[in-house]
N, CA, C and O atoms as a printed pandas DataFrame, in Angstrom:
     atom_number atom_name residue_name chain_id  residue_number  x_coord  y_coord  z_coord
0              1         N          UNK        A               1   24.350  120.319  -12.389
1              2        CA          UNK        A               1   25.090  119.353  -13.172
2              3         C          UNK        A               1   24.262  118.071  -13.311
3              4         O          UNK        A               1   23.826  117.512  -12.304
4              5         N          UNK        A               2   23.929  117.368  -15.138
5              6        CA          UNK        A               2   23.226  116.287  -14.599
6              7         C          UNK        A               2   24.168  115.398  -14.659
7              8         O          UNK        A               2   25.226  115.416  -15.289
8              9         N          UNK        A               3   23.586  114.379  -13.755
9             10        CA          UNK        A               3   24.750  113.174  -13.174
10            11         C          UNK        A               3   23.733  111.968  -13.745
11            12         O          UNK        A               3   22.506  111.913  -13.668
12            13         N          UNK        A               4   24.744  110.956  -14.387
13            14        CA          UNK        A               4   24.473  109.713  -14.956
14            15         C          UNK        A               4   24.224  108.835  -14.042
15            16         O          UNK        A               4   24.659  108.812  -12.891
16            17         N          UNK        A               5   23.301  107.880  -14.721
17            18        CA          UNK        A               5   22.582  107.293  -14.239
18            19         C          UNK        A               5   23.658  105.908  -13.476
19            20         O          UNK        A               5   24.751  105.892  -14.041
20            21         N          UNK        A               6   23.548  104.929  -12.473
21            22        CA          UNK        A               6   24.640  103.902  -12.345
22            23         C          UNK        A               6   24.477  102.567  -13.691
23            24         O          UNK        A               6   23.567  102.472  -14.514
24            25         N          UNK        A               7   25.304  101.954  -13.579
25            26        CA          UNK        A               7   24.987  101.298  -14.685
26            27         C          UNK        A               7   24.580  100.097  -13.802
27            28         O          UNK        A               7   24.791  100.130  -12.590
28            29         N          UNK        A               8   23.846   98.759  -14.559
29            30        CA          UNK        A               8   23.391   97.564  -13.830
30            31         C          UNK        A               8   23.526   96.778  -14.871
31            32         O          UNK        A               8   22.946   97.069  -15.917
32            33         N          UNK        A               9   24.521   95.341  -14.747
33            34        CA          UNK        A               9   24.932   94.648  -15.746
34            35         C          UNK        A               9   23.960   93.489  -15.356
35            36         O          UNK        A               9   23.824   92.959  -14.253
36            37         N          UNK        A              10   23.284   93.212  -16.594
37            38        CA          UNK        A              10   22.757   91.469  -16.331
38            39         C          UNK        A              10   23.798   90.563  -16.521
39            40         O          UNK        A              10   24.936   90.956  -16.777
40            41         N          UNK        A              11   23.438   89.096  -16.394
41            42        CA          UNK        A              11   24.027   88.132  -16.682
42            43         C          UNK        A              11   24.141   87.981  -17.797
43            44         O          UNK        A              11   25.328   87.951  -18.123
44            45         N          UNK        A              12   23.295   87.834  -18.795
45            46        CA          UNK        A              12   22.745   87.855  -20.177
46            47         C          UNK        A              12   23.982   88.531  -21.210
47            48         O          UNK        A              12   24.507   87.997  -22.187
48            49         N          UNK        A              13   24.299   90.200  -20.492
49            50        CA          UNK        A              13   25.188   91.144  -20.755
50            51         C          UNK        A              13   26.355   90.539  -20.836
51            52         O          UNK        A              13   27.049   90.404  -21.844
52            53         N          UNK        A              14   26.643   90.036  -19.352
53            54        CA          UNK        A              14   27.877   89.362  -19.051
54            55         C          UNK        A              14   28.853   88.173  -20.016
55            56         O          UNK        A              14   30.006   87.865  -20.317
56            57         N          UNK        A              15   27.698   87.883  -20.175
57            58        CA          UNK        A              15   27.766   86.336  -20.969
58            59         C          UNK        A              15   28.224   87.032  -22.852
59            60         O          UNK        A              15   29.260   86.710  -23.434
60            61         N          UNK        A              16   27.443   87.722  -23.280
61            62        CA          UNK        A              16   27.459   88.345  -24.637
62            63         C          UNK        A              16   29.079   88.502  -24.479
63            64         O          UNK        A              16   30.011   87.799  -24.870
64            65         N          UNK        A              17   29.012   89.848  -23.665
65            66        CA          UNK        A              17   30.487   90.432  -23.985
66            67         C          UNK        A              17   31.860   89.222  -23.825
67            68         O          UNK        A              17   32.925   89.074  -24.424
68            69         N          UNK        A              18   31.135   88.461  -22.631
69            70        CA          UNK        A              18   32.645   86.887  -23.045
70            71         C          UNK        A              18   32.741   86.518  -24.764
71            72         O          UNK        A              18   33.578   86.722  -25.643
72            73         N          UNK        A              19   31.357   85.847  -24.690
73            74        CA          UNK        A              19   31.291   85.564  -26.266
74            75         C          UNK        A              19   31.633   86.497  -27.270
75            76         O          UNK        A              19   32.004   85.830  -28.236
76            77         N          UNK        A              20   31.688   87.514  -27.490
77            78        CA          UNK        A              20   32.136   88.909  -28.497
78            79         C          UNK        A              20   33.518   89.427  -27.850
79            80         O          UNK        A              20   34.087   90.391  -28.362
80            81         N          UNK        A              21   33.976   88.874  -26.885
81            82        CA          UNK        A              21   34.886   89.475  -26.752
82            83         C          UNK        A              21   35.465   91.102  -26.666
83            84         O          UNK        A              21   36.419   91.693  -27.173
84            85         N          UNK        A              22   34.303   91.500  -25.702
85            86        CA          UNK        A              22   33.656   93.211  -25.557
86            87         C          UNK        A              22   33.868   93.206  -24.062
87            88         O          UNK        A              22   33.360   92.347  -23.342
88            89         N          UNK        A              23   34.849   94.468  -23.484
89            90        CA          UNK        A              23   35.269   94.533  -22.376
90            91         C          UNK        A              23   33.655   95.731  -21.938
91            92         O          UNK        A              23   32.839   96.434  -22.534
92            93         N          UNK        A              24   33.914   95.405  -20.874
93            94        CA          UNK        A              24   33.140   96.447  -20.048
94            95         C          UNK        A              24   32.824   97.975  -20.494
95            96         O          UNK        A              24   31.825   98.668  -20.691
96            97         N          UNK        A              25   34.657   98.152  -20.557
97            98        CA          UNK        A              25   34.534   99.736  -21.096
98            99         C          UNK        A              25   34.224   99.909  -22.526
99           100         O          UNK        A              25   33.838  100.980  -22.992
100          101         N          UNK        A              26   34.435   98.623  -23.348
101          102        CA          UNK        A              26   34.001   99.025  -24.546
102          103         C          UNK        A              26   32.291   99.333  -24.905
103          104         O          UNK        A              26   31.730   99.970  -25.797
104          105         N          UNK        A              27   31.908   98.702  -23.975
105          106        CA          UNK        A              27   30.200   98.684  -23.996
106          107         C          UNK        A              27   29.629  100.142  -23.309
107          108         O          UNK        A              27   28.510  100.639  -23.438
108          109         N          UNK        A              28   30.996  100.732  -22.402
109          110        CA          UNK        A              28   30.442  101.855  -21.569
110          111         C          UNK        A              28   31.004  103.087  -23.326
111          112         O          UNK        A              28   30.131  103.807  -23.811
112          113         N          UNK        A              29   31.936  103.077  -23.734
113          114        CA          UNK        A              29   31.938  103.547  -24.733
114          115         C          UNK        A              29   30.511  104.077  -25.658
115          116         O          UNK        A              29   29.834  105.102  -25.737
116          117         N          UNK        A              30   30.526  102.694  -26.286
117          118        CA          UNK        A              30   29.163  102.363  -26.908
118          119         C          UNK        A              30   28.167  103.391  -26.364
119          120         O          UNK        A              30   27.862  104.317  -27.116
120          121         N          UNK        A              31   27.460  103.313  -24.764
121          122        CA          UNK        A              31   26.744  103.926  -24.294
122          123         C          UNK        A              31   26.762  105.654  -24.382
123          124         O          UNK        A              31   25.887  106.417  -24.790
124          125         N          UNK        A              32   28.197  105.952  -23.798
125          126        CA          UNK        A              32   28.599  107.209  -23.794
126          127         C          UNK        A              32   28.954  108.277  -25.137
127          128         O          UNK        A              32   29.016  109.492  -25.321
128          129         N          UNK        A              33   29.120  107.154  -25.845
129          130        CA          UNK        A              33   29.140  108.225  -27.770
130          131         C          UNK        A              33   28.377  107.508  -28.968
131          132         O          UNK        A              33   28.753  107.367  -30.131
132          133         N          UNK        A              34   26.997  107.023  -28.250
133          134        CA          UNK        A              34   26.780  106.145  -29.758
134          135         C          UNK        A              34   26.381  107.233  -30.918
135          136         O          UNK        A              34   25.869  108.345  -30.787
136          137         N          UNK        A              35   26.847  106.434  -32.260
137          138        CA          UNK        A              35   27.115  106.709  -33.517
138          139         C          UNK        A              35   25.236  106.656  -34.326
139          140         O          UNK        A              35   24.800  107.324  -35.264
140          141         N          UNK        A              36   24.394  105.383  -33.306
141          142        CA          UNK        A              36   23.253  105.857  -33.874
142          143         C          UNK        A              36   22.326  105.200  -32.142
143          144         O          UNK        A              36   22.836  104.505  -31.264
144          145         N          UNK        A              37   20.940  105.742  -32.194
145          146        CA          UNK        A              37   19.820  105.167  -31.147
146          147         C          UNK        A              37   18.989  104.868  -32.227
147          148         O          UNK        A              37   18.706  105.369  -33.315
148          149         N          UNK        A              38   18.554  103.430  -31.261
149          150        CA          UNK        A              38   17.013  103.002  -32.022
150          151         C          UNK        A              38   16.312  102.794  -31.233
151          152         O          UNK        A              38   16.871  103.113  -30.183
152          153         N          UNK        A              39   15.131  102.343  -30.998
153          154        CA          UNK        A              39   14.343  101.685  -30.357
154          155         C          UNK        A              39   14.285  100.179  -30.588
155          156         O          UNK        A              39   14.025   99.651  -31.669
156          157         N          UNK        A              40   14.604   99.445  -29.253
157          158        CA          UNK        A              40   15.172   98.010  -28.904
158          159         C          UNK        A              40   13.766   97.404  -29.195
159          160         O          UNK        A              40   12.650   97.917  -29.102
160          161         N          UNK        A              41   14.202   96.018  -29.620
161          162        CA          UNK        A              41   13.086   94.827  -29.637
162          163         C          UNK        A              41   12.410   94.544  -28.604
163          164         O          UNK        A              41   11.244   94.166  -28.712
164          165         N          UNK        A              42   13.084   94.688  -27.293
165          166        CA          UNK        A              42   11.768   94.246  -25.896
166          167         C          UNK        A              42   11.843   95.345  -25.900
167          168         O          UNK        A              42   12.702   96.049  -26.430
168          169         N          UNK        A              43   10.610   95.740  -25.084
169          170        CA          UNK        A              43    9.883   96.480  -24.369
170          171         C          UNK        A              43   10.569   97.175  -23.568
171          172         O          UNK        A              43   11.317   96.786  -22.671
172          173         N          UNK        A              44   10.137   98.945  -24.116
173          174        CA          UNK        A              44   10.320   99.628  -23.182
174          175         C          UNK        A              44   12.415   99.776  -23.119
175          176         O          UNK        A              44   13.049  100.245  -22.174
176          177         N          UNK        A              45   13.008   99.210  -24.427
177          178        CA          UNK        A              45   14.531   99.462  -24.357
178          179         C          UNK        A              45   15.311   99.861  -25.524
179          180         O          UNK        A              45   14.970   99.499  -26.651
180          181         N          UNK        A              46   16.278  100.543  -25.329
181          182        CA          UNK        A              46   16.834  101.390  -26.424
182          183         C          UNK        A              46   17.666  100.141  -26.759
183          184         O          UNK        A              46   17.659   99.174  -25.997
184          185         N          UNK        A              47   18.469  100.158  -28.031
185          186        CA          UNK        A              47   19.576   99.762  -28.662
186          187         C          UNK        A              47   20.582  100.808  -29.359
187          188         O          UNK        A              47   20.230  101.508  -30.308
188          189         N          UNK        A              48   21.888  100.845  -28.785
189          190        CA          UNK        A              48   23.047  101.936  -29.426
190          191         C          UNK        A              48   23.752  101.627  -29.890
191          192         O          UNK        A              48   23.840  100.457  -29.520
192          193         N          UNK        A              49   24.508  101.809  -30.581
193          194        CA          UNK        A              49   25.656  101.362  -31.958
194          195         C          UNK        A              49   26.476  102.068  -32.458
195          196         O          UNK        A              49   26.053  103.089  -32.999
196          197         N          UNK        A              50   27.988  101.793  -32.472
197          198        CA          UNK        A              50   28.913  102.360  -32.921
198          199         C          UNK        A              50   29.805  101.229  -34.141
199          200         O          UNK        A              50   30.058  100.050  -34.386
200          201         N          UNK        A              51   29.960  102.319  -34.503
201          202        CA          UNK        A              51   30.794  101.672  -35.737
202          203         C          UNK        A              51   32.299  101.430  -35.377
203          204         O          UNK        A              51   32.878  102.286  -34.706
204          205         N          UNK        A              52   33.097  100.071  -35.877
205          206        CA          UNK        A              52   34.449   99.632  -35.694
206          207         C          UNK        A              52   35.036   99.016  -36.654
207          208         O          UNK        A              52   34.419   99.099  -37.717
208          209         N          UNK        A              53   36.143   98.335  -36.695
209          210        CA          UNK        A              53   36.881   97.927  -37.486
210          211         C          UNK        A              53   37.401   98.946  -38.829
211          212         O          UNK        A              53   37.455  100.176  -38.814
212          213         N          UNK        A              54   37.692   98.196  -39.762
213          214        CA          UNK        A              54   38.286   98.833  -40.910
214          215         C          UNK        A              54   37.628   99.345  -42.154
215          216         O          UNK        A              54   36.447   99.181  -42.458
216          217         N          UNK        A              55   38.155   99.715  -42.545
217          218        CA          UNK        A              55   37.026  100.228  -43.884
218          219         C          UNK        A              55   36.693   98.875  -44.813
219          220         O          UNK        A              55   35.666   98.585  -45.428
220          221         N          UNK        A              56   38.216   98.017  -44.647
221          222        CA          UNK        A              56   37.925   96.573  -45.241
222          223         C          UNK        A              56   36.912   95.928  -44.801
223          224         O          UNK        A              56   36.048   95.342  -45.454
224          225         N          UNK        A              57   37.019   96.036  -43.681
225          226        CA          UNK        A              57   36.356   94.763  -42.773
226          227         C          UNK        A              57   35.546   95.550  -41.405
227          228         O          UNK        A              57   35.808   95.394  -40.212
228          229         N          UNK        A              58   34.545   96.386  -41.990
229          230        CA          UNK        A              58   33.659   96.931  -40.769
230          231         C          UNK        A              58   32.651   96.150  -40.077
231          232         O          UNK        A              58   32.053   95.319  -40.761
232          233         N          UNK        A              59   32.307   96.274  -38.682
233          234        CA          UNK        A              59   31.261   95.705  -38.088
234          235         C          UNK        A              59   30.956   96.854  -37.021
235          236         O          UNK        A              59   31.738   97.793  -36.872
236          237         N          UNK        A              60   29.842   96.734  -36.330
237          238        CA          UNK        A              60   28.751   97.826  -35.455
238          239         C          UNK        A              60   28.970   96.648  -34.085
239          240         O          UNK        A              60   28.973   95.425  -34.227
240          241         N          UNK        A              61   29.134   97.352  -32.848
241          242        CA          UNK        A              61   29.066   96.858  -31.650
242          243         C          UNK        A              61   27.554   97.703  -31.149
243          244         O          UNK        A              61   27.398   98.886  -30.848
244          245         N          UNK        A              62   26.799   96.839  -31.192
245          246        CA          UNK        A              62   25.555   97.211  -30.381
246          247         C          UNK        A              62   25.775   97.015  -28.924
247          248         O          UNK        A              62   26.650   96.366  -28.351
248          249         N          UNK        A              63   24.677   97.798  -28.397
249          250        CA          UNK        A              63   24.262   97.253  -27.263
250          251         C          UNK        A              63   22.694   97.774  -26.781
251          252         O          UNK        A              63   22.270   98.848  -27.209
252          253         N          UNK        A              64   21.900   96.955  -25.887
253          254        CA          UNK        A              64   21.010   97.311  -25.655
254          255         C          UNK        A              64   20.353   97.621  -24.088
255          256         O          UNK        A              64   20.308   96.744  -23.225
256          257         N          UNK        A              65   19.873   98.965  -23.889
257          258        CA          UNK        A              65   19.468   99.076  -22.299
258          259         C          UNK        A              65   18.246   99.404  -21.919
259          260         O          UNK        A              65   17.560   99.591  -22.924
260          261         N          UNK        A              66   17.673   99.555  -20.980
261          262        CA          UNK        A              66   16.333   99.684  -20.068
262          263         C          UNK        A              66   16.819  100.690  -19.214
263          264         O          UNK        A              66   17.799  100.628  -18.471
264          265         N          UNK        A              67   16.129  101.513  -19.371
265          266        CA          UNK        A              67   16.336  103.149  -18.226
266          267         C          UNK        A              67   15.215  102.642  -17.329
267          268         O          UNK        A              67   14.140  102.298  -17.820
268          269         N          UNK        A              68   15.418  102.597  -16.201
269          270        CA          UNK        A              68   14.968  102.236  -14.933
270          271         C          UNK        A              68   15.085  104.079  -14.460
271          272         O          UNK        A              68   15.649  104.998  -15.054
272          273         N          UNK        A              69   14.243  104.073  -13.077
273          274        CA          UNK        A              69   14.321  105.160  -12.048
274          275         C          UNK        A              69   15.198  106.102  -12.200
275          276         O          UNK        A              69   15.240  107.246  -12.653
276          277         N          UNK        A              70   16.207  104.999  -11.489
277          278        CA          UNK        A              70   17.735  105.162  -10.516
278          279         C          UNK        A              70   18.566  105.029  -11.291
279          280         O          UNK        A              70   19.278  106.030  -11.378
280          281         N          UNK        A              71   19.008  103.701  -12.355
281          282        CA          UNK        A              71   19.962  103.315  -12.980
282          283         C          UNK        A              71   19.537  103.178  -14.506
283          284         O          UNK        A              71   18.600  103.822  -14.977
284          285         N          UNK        A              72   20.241  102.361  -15.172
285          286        CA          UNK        A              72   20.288  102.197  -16.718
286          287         C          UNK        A              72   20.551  100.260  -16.683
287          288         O          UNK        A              72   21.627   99.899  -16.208
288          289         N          UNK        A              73   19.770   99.375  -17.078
289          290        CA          UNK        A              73   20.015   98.304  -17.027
290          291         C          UNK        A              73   20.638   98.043  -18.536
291          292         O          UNK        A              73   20.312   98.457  -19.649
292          293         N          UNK        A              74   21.652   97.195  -18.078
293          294        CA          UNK        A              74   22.370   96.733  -19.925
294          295         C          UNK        A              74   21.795   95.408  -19.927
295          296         O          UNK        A              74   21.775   94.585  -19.012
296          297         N          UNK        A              75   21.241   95.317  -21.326
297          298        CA          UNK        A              75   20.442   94.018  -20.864
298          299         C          UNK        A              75   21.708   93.039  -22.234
299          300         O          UNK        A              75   22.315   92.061  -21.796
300          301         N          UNK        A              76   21.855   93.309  -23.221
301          302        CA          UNK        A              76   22.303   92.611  -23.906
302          303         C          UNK        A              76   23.648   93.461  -24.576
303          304         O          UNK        A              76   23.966   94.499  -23.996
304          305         N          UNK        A              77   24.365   93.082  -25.666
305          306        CA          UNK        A              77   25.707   93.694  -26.272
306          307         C          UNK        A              77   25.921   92.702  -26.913
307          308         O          UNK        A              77   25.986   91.565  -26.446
308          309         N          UNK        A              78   26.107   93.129  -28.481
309          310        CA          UNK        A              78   26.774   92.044  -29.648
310          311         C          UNK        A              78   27.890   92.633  -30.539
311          312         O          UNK        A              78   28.278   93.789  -30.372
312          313         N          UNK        A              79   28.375   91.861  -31.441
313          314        CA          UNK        A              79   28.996   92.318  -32.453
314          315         C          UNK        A              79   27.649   92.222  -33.773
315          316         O          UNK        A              79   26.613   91.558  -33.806
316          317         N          UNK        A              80   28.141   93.028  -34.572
317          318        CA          UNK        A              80   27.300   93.051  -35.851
318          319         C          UNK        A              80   28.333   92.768  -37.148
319          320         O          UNK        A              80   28.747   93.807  -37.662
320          321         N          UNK        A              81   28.618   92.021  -37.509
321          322        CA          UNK        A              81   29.627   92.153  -38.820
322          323         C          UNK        A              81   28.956   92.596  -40.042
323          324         O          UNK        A              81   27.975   92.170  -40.653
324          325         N          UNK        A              82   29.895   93.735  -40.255
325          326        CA          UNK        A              82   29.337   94.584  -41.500
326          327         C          UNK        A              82   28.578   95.507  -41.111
327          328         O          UNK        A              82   28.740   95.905  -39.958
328          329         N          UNK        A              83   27.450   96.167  -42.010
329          330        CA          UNK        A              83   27.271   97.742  -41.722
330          331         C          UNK        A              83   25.873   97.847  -42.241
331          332         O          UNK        A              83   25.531   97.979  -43.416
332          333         N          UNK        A              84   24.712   97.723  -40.593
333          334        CA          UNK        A              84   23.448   97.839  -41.314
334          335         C          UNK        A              84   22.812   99.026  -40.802
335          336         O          UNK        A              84   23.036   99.702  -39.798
336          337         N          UNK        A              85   21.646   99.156  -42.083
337          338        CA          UNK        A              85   21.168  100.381  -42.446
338          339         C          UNK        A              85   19.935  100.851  -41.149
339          340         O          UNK        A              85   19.129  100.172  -40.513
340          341         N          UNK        A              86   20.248  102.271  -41.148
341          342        CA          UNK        A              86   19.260  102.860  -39.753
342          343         C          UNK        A              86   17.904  102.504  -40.195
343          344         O          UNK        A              86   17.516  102.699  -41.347
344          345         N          UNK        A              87   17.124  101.934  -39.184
345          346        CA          UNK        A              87   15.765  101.570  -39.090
346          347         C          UNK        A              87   15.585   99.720  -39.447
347          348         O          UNK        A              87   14.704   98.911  -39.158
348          349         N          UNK        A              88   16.676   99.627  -40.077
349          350        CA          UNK        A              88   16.938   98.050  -40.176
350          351         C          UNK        A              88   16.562   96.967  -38.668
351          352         O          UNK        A              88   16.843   97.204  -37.493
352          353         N          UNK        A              89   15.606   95.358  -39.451
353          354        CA          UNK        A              89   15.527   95.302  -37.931
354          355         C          UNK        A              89   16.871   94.470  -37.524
355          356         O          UNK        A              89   17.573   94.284  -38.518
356          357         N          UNK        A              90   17.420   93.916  -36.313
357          358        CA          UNK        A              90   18.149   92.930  -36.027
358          359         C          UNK        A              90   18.058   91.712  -36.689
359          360         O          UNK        A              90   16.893   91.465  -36.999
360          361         N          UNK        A              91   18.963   90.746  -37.065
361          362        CA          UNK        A              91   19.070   89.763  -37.328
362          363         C          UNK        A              91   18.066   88.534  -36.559
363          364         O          UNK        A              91   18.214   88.263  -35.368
364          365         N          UNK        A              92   17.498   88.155  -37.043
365          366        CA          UNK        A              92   16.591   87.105  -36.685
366          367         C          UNK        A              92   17.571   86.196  -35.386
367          368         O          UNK        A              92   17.020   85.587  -34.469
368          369         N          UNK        A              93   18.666   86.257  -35.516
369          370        CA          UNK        A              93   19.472   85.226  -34.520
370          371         C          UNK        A              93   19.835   86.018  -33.214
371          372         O          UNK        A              93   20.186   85.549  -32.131
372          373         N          UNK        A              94   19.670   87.310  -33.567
373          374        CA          UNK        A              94   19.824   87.886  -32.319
374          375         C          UNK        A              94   18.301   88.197  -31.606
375          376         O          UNK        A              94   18.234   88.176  -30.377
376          377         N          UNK        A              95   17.286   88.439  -32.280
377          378        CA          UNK        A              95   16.062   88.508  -31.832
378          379         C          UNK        A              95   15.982   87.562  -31.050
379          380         O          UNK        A              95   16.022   87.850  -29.854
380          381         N          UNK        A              96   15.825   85.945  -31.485
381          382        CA          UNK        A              96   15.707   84.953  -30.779
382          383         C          UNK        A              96   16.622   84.629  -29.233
383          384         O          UNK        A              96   16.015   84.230  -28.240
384          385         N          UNK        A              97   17.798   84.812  -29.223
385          386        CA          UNK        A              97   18.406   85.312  -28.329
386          387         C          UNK        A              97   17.923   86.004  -27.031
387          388         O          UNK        A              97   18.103   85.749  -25.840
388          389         N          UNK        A              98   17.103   87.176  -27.828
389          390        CA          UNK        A              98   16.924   88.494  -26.759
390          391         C          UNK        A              98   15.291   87.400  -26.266
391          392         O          UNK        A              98   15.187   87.272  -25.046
392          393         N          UNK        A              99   14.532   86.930  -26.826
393          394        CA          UNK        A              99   13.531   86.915  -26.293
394          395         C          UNK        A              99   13.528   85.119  -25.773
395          396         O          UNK        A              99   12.484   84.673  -25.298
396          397         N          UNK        A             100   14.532   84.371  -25.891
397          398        CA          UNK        A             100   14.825   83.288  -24.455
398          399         C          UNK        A             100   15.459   83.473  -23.704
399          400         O          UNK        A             100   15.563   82.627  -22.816
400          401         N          UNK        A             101   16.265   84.738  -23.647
401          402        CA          UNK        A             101   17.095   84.836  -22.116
402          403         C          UNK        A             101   16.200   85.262  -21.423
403          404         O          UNK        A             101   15.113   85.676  -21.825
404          405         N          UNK        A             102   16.665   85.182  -20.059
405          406        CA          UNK        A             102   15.957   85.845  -19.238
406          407         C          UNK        A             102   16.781   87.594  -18.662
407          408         O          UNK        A             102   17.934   88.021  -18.611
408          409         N          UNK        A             103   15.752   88.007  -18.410
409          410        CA          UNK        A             103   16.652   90.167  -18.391
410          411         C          UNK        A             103   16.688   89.742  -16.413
411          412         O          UNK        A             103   15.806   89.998  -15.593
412          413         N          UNK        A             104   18.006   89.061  -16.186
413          414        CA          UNK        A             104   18.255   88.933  -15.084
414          415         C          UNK        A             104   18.026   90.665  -14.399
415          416         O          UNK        A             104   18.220   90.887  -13.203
């Protein structure tokens, strides 16, 4: 049986999901059925994405992790409003974001 990896929340993580208003399990969601994988802006980390809201009013809950050894680090998690296209890069405001925090 393979067994999943533990999860390891940064601060960074922590902080996003207050601001977006993204519970824990919604991000473990995210992880456990994403809708698409890309390859993340830092180094060496995936980004996953599921689609939400309404057909009116859709937006994508990302999130992004680092496979370590042992565990799976979540380094970041946003909202996306609206509906962007696979291979698309991130929004310039979230780039900047990812590369002054620190990946507690």
């Amino acid at each position: 049986m393979l067994r999943e990896k533990k999860l390891e929340w940064t601060r960074h993580v922590r902080a996003k999901m207050r601001f977006y208003g993204l519970s824990e399990q919604r991000v473990r969601r995210v992880l456990h059925t994403p809708k698409r994988i890309e390859e993340g802006v830092a180094e060496r980390t995936v980004a996953m994405m599921q689609s939400a809201g309404s057909p009116k009013h859709p937006y994508e809950i990302w999130t992004m992790v680092r496979d370590m050894s042992t565990t799976r680090r979540v380094i970041s998690a946003w909202r996306y409003p609206g509906v962007t296209k696979p291979g698309e890069p991130l929004p310039e405001e979230i780039l900047r974001e990812l590369r002054n925090s620190s990946h507690d």
